[in-house]
N, C-alpha and C positions, 0 to 999 in steps of 0.2 A: 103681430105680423110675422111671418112665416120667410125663409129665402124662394121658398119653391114654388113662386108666381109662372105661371105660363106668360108668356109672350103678350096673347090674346087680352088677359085679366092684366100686365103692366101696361099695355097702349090704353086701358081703359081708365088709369089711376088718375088722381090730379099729377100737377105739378109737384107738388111739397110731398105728396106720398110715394113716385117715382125716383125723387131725390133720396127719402130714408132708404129703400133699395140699395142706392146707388153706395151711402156713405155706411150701411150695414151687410157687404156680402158681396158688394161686386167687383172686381178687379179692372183697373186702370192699364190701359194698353197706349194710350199715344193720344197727340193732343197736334194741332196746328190751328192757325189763326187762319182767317179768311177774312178779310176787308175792315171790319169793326168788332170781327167775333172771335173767338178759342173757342173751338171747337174739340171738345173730346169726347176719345170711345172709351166702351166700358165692354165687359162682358160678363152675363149674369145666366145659369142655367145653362141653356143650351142657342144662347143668342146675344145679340153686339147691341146696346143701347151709344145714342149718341146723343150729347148732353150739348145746346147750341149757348152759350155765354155771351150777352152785349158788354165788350169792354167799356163799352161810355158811362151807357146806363148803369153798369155794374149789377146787372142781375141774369138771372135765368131764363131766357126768353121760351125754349124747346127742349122736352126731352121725349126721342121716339127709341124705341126696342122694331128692329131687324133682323131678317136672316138670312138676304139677299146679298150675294157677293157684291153685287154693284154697287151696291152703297158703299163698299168698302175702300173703292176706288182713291178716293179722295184723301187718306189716310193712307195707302200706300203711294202715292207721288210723292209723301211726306217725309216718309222714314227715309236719313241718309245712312247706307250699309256701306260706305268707302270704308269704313275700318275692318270690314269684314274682306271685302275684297283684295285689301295687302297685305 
């Protein structure tokens, strides 16, 4: 396997073949928890994968590739920048 999946061909991947993506080639941006989950982005090519985590269950429930700002949303309420700001 190749890094230079389109978008189109990684939404199409399993679960475990979206994962080697992830852990060969994609870069790690920021992560938050939501209710049961950790939730992290990723960014690979020319687009944001988000990789959804059940803490309980301890496994991988979701992982979808994006290029829709609004998704992004959820990840910026996230990032705290007070250190940037004093």
């Amino acid at each position: 396997m190749t890094n230079n999946v389109t978008i189109s061909e990684f939404n199409e991947l399993t679960v475990d073949e979206k994962a080697w993506y992830l852990w060969h080639g994609a870069t790690f941006l920021h992560v938050y928890q939501k209710s049961k989950h950790r939730v992290n982005l990723f960014y690979l090519n020319d687009y944001y994968i988000e990789l959804w985590y059940h803490i309980d269950d301890n496994k991988v429930e979701n992982i979808r590739a994006f290029k829709s700002i609004e998704f992004l949303e959820p990840f910026l309420q996230n990032i705290d920048i007070d250190c940037v700001l004093n």
